[in-house]
TIGUVO-693542 format. One record per residue: residue in three letters; residue number from 1; y negated, x, z negated of N, C-alpha, C in turn. Coordinates in steps of 0.2 Angstrom, whole numbers, plus 5000, padded with zeros to 4 digits. Layout:
N
- ALA	NUM	Y	X	Z	Y	X	Z	Y	X	Z
...
REM end
This chain:
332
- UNK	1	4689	4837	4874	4691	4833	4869	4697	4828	4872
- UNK	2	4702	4827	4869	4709	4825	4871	4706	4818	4872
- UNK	3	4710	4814	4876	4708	4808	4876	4714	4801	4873
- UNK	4	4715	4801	4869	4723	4799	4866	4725	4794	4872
- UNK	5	4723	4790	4872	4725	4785	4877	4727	4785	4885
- UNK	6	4725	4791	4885	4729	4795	4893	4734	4797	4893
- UNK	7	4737	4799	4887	4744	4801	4883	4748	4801	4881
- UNK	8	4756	4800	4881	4759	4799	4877	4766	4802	4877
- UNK	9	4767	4802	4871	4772	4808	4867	4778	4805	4865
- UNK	10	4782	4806	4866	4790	4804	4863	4795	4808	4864
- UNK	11	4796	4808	4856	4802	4815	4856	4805	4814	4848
- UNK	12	4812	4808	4846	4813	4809	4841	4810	4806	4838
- UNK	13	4808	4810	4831	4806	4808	4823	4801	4811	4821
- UNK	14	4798	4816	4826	4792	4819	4826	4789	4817	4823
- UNK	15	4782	4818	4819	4775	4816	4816	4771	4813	4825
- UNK	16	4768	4809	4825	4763	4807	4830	4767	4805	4837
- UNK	17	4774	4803	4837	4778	4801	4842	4779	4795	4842
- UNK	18	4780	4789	4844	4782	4783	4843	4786	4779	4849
- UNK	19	4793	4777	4847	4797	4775	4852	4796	4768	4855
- UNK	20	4794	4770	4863	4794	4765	4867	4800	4759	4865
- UNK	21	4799	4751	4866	4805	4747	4865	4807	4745	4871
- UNK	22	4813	4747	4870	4818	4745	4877	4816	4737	4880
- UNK	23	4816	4738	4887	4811	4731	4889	4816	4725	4888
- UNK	24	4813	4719	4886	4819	4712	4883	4821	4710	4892
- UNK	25	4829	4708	4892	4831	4705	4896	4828	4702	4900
- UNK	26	4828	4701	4907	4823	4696	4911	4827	4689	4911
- UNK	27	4824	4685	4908	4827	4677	4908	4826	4673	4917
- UNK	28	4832	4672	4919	4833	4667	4925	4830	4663	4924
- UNK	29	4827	4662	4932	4823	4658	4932	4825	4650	4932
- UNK	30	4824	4644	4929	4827	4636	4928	4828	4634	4934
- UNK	31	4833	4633	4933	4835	4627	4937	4835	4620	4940
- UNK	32	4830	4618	4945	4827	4610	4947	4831	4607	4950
- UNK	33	4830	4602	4948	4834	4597	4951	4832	4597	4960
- UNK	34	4835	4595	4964	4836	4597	4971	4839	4603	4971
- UNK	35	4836	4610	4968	4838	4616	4969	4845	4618	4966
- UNK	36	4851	4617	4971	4856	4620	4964	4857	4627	4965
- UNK	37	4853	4632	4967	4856	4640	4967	4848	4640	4962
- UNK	38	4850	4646	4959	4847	4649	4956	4846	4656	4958
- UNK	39	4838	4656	4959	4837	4665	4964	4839	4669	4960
- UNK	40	4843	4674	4963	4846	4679	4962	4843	4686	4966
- UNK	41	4840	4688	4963	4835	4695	4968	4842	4699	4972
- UNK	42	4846	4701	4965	4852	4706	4966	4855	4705	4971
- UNK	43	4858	4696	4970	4861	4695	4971	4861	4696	4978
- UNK	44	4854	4693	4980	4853	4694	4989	4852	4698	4990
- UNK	45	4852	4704	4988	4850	4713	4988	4858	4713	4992
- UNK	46	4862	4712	4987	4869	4714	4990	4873	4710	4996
- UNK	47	4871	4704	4996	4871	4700	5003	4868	4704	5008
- UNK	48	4862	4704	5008	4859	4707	5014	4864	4715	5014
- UNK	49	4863	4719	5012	4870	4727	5012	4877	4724	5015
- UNK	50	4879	4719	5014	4886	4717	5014	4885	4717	5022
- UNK	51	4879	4713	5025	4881	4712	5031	4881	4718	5037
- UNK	52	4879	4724	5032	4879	4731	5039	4872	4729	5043
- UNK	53	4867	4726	5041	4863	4728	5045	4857	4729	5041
- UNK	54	4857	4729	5034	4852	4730	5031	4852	4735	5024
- UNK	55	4847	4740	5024	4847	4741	5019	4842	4743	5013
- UNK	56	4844	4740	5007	4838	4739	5002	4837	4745	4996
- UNK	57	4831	4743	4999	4829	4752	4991	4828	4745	4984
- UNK	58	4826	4751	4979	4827	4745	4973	4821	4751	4972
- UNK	59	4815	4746	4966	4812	4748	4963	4815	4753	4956
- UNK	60	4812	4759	4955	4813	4763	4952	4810	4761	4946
- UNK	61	4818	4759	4939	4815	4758	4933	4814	4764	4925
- UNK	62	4812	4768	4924	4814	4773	4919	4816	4772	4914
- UNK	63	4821	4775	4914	4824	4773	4906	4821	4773	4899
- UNK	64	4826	4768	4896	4823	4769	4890	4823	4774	4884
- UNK	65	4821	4776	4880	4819	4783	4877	4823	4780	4871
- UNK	66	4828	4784	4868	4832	4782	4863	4828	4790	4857
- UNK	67	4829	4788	4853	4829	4792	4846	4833	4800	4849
- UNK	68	4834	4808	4848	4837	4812	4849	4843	4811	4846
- UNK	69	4843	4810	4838	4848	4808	4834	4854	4801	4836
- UNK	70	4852	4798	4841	4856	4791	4844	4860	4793	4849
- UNK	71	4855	4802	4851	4861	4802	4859	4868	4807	4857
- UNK	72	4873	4805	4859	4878	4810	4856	4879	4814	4860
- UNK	73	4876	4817	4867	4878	4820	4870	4874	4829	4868
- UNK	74	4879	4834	4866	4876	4841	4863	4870	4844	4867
- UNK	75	4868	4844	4874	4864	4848	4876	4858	4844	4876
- UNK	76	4852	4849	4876	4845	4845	4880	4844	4849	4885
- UNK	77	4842	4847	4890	4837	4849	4896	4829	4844	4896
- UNK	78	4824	4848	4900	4819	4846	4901	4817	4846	4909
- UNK	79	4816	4839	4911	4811	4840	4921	4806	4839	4917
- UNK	80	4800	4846	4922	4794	4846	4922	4791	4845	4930
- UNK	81	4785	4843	4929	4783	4841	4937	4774	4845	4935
- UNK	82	4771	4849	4937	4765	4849	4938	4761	4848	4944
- UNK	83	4752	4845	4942	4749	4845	4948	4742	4849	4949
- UNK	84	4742	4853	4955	4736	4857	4951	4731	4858	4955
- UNK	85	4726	4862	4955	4719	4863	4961	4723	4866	4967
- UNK	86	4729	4868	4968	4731	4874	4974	4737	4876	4974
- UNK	87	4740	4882	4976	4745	4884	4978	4746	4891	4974
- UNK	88	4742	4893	4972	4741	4901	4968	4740	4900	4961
- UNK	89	4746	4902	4957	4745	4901	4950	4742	4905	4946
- UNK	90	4738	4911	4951	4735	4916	4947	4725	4914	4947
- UNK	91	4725	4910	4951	4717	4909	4953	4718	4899	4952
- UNK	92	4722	4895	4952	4724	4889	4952	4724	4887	4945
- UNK	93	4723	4881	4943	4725	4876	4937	4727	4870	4938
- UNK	94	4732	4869	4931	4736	4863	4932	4731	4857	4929
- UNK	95	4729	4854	4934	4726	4846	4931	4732	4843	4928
- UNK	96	4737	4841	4929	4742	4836	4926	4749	4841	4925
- UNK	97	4753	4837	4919	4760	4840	4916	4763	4834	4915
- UNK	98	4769	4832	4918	4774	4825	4915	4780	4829	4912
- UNK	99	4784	4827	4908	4790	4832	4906	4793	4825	4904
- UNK	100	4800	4827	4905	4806	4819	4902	4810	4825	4898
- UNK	101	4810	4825	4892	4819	4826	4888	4824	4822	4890
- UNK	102	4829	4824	4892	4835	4821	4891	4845	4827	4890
- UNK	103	4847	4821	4887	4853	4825	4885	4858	4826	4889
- UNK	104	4862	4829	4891	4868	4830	4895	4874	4834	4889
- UNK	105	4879	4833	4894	4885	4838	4890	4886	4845	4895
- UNK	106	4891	4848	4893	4893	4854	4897	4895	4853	4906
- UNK	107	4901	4845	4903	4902	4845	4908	4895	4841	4917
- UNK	108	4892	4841	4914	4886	4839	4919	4883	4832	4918
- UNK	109	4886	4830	4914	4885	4820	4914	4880	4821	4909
- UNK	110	4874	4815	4914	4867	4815	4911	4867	4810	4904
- UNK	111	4865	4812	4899	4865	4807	4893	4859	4803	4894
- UNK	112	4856	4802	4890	4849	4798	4887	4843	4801	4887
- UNK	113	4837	4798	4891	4831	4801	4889	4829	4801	4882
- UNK	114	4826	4807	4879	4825	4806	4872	4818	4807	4872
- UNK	115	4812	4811	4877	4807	4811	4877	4803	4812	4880
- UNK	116	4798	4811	4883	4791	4809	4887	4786	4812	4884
- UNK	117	4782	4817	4892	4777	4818	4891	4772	4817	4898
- UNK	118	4765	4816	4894	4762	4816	4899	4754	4819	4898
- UNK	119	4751	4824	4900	4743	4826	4902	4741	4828	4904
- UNK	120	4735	4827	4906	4730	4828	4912	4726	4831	4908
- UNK	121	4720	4837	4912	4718	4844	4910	4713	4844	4913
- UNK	122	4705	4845	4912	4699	4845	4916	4700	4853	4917
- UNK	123	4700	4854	4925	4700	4860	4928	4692	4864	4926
- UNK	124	4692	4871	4929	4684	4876	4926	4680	4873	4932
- UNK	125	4683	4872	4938	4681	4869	4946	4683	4862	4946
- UNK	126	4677	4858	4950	4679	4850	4953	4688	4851	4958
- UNK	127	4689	4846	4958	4697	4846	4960	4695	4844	4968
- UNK	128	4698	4850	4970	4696	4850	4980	4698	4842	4980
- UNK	129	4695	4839	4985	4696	4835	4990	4703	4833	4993
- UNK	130	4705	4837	4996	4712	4839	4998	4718	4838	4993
- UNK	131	4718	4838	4986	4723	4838	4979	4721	4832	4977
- UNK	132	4714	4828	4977	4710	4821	4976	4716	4816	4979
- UNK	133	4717	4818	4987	4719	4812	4991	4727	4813	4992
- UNK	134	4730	4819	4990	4739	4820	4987	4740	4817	4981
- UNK	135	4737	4818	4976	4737	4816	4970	4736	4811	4968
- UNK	136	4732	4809	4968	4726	4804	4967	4722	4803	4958
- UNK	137	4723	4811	4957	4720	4813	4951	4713	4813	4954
- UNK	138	4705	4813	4951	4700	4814	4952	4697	4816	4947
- UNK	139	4691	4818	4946	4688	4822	4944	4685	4817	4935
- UNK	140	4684	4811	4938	4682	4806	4932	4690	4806	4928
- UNK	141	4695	4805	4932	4702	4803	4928	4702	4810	4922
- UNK	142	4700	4815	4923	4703	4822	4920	4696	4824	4915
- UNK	143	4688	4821	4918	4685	4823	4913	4686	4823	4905
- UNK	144	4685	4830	4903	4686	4830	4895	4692	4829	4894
- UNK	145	4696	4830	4897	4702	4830	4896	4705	4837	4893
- UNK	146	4713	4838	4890	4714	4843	4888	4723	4842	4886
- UNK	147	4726	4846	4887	4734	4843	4888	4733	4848	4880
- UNK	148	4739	4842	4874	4741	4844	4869	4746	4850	4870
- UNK	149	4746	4857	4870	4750	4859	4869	4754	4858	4862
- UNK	150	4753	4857	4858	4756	4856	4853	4763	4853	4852
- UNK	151	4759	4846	4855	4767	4842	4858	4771	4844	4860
- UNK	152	4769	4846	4867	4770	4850	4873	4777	4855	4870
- UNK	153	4774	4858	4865	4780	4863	4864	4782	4861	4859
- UNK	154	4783	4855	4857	4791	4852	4853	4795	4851	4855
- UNK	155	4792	4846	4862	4796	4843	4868	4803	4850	4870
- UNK	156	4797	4856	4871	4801	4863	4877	4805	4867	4872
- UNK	157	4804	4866	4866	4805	4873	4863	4813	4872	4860
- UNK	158	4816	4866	4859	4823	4866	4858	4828	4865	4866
- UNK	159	4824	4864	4871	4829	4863	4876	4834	4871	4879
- UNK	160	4839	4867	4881	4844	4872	4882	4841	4875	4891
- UNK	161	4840	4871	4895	4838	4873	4902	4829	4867	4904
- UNK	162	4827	4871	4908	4821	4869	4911	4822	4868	4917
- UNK	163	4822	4862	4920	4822	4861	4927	4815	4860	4931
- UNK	164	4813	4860	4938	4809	4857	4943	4810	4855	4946
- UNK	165	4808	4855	4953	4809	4853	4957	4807	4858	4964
- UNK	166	4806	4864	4963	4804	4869	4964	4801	4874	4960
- UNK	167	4804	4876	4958	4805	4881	4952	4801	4886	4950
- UNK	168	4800	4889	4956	4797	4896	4959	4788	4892	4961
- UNK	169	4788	4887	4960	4781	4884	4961	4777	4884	4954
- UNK	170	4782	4878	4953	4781	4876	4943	4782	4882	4937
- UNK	171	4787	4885	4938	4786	4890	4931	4782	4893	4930
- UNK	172	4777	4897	4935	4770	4903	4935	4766	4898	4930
- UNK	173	4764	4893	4933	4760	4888	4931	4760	4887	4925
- UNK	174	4768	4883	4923	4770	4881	4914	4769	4887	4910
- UNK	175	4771	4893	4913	4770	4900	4907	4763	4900	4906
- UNK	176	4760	4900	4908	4752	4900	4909	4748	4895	4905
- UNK	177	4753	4888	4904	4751	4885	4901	4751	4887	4891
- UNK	178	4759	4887	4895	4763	4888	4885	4766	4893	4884
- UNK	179	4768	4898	4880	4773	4901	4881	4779	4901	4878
- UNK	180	4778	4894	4877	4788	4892	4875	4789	4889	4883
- UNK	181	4788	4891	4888	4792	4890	4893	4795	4896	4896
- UNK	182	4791	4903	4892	4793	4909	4896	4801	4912	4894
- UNK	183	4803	4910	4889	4812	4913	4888	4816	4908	4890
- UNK	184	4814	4900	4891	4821	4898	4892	4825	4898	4900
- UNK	185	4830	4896	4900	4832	4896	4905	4830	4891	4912
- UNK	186	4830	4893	4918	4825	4888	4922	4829	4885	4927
- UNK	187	4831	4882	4930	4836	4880	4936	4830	4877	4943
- UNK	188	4832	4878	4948	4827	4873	4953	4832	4868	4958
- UNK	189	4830	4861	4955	4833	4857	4961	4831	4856	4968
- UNK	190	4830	4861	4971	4828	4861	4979	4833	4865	4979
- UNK	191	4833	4873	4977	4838	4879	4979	4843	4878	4979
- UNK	192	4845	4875	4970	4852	4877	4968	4857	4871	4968
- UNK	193	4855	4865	4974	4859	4858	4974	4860	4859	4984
- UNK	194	4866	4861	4984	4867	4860	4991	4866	4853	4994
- UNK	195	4859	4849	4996	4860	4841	4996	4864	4840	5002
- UNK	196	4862	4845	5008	4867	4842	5015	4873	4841	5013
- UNK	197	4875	4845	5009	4884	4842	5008	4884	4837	5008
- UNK	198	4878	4834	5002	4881	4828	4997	4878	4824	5001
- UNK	199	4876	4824	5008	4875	4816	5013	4866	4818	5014
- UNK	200	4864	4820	5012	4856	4820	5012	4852	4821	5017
- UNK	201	4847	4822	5022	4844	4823	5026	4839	4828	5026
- UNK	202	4837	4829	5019	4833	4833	5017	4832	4835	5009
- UNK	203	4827	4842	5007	4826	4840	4999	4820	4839	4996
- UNK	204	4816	4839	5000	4809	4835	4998	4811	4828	4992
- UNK	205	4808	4826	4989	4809	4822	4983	4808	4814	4988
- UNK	206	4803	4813	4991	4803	4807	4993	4810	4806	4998
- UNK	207	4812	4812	5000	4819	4810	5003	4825	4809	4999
- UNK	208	4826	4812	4994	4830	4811	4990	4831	4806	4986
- UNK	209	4825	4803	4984	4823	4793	4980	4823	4790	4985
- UNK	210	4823	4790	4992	4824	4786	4996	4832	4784	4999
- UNK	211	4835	4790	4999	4842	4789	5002	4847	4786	4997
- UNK	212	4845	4788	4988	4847	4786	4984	4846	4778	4984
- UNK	213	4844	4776	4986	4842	4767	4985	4836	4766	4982
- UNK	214	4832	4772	4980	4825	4769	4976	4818	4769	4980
- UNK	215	4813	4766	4978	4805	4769	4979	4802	4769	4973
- UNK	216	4798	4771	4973	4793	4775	4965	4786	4776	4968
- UNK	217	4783	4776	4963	4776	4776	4964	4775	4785	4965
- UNK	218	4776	4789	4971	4776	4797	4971	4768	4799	4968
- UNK	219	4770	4806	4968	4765	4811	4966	4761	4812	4958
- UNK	220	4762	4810	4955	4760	4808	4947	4766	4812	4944
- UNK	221	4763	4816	4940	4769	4821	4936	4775	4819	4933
- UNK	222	4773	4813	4929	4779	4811	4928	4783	4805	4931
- UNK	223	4778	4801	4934	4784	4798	4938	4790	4801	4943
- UNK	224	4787	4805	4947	4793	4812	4950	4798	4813	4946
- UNK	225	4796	4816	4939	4799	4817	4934	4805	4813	4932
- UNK	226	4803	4803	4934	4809	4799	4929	4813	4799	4940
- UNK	227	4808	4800	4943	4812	4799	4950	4818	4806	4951
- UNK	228	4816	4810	4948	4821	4817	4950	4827	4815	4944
- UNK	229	4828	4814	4940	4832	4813	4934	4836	4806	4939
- UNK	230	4834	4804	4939	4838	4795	4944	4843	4798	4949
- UNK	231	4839	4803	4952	4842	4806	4958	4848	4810	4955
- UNK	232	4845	4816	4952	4852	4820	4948	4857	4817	4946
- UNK	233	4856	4811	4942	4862	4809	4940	4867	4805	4943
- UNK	234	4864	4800	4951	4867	4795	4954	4872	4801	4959
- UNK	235	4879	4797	4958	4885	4802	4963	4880	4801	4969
- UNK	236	4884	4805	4973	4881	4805	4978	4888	4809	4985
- UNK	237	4886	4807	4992	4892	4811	4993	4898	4807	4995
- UNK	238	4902	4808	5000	4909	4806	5001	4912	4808	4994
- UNK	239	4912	4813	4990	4915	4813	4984	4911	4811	4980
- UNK	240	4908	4809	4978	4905	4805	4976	4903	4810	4968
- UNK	241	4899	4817	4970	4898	4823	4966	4891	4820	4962
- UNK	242	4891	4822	4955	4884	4821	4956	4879	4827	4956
- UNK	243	4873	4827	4958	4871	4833	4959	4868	4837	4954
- UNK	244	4868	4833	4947	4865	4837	4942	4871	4842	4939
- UNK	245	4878	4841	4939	4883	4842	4937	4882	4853	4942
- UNK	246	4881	4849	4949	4880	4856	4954	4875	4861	4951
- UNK	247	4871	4856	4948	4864	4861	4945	4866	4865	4942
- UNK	248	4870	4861	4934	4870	4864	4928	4876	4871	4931
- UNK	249	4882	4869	4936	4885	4877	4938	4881	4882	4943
- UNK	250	4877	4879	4947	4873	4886	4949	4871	4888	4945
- UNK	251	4864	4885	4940	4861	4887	4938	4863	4896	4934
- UNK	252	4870	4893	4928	4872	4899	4928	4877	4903	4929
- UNK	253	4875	4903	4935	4878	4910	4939	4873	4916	4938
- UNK	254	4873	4922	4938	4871	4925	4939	4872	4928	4946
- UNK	255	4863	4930	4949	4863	4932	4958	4858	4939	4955
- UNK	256	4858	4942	4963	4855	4947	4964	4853	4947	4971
- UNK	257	4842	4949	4968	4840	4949	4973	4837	4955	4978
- UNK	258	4838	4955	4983	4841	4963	4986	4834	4963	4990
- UNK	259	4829	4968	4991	4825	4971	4996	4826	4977	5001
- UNK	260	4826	4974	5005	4827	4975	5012	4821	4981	5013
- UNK	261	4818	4986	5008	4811	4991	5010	4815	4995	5017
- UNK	262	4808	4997	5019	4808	5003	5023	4814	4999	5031
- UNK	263	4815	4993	5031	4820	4990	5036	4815	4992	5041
- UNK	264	4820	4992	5047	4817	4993	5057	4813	4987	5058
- UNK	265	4805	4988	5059	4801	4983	5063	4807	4979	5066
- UNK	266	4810	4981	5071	4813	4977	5073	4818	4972	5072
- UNK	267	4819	4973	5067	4828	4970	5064	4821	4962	5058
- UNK	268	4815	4963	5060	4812	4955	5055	4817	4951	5058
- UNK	269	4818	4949	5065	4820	4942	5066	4827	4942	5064
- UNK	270	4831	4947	5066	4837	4949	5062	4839	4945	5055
- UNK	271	4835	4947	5049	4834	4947	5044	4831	4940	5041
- UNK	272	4827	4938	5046	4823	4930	5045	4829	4926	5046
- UNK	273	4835	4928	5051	4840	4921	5053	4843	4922	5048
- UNK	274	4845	4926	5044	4853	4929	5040	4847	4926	5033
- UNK	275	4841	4923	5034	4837	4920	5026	4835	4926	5022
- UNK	276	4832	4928	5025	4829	4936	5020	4820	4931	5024
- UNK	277	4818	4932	5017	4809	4930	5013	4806	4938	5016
- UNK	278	4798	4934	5017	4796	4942	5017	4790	4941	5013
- UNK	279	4790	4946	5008	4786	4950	5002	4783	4953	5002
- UNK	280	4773	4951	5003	4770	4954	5005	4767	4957	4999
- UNK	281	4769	4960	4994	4768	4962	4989	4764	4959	4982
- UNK	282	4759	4954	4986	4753	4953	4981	4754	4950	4975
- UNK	283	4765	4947	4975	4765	4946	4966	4769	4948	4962
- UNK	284	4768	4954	4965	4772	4960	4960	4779	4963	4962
- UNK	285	4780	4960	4969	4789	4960	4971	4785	4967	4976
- UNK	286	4791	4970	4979	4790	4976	4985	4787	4973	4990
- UNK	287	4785	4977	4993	4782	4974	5001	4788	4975	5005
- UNK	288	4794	4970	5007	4799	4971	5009	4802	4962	5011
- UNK	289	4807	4963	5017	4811	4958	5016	4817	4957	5009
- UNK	290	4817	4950	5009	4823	4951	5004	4824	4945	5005
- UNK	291	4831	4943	5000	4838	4938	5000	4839	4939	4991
- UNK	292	4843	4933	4990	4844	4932	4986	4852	4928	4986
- UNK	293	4857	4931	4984	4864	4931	4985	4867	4930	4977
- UNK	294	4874	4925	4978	4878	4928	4971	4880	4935	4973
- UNK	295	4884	4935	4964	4886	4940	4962	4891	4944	4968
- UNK	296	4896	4937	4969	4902	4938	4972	4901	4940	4979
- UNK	297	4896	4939	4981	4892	4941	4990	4889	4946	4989
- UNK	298	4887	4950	4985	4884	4956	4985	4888	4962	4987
- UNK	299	4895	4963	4988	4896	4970	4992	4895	4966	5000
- UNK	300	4896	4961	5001	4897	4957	5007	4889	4960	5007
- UNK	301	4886	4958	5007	4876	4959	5010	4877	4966	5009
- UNK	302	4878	4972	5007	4876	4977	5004	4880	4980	5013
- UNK	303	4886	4977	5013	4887	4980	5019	4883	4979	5026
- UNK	304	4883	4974	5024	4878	4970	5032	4873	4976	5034
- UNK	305	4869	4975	5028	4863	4979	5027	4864	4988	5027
- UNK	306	4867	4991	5027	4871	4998	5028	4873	4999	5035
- UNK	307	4879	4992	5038	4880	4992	5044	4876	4990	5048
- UNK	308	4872	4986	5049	4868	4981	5055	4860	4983	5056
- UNK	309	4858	4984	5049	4851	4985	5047	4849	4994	5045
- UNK	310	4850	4996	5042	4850	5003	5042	4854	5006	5046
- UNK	311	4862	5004	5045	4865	5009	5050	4866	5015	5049
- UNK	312	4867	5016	5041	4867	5022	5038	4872	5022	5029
- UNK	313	4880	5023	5031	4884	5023	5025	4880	5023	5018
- UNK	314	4875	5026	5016	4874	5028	5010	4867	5025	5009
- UNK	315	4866	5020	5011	4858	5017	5011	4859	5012	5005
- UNK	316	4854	5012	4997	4854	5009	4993	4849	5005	4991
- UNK	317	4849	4999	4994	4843	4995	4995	4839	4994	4986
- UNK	318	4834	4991	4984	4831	4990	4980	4836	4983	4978
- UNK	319	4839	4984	4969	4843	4975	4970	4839	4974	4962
- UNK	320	4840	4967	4961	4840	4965	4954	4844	4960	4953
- UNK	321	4848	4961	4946	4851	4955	4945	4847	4949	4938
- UNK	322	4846	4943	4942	4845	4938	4937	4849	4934	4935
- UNK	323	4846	4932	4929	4850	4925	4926	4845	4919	4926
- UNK	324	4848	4915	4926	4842	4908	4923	4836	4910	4920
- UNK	325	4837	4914	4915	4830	4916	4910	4826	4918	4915
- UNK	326	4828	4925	4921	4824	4929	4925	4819	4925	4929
- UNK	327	4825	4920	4933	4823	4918	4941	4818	4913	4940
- UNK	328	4814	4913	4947	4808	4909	4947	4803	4913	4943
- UNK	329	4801	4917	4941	4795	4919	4939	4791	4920	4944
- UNK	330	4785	4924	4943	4781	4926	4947	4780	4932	4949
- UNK	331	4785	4938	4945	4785	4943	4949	4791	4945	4949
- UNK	332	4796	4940	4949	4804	4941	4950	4808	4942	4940
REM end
């Protein structure tokens, strides 16, 4: 049985959606006599940066959720975050789903969150120990619980793109949940965001809200959720790119991914440096090394692999090409 109060749903003019109100201004604090500055948080935010030797994260605040109809920007995109008993989406369950709608244009510029979701899911097993103390979901938070698919798939079924934040993790899982996740198009902001360009150290999410100037309260499905979105959109970079704009052009390219079968024992470590994955068959892909390449670098790899690896003009490796809709499933 659903727990209402665990939940909340915004999306538009839906029946059972209700818009959060934008929070009222924070009123400065009065001014006393003796005291003639008035504390300014920001203000010292920026003093302390100014002098090079400090630097301040800012708490992370999530936007406010306007009407669909209010945002003029043509596309929608959906971040989804799950959290689940394990690492196997064939034997695993998702306890938790956050999802944020929000609008963009073609050209990549983030518009307005339009909708929020959030639920928790009483797994068929107690939740290991080990996901207890990551998460900090437990077994009383999820009793009796049950995520609304119904919402669920208001929120996903008009979106033009699906992002995660590891892609190839989260969509076995979302398909399994609903299957308005399985035709649209997916993107992954770990793969498809070169962050070292753009100044970054890393692409783990805590590194990424950190370097941005935020902290957030991590690991909750949708908080990640309003933290990955903050991130996407803040320029970033000596050119000051933003990285959701990088998304939205990989995203649709079209790649091909190319298995390495029947390759020389001895060329794995070959193969491992040049980034070829090994596929040990169990989800449906060959039992082989592979890559995954643009379009425009496929005679380039084809050669490599004929030259270096086979060593044999006429050798026609296993390929597939995807689009958004394809990539990231679970059995390619």
């Amino acid at each position: 049985m659903k727990n209402a109060s665990a939940q909340f749903d915004l999306f538009d003019e839906a029946p059972g959606y209700r818009e959060v109100p934008r929070p009222a201004p924070r009123k400065p604090r009065q001014q006393h006599a003796g005291r003639p500055d008035v504390w300014d948080d920001e203000g010292a935010a920026h003093r302390l940066e100014e002098t090079g030797r400090y630097r301040v994260l800012r708490k992370l605040v999530p936007r406010p959720i306007v009407p669909r109809s209010e945002s003029p920007f043509p596309r929608l995109a959906v971040l989804v975050d799950t959290e689940t008993t394990g690492l196997q989406h064939a034997k695993d369950e998702v306890i938790e789903i956050g999802a944020i709608a929000f609008t963009y244009d073609d050209d990549g510029t983030v518009g307005d969150v339009v909708g929020v979701f959030s639920g928790l899911r009483q797994p068929s097993d107690p939740i290991p120990p080990e996901i207890t103390r990551l998460t900090g979901i437990t077994d009383d938070m999820v009793a009796g619980q049950q995520i609304d698919m119904a919402v669920l798939d208001v929120l996903i079924e008009p979106a033009d793109l699906v992002i995660a934040h590891n892609a190839a993790f989260d969509r076995p899982f979302c398909e399994k949940l609903t299957p308005s996740f399985i035709p649209k198009a997916w993107a992954c902001s770990v793969s498809e965001i070169r962050w070292a360009d753009l100044g970054f150290e890393g692409n783990k999410l805590g590194y990424l809200v950190g370097q941005s100037g935020f902290f957030h309260e991590g690991h909750r499905a949708t908080d990640d959720c309003h933290a990955l979105l903050e991130v996407l959109a803040r320029p970033a970079g000596e050119g000051r790119a933003v990285p959701f704009a990088e998304l939205l052009r990989s995203s649709a390219r079209s790649r091909v991914r190319i298995f390495a079968e029947n390759s020389p024992f001895d060329m794995k470590d070959q193969l491992k440096a040049r980034g070829y994955r090994w596929s040990d068959g169990s989800d449906g892909r060959p039992k082989a090394w592979w890559v995954e390449v643009d379009e425009e670098t496929y005679e380039d790899e084809l050669r490599y692999l004929r030259t270096d690896i086979y060593r044999w003009d006429d050798a026609e490796p296993l390929t597939m090409r995807l689009t958004a809709q394809d990539r990231f499933r679970a059995t390619g």
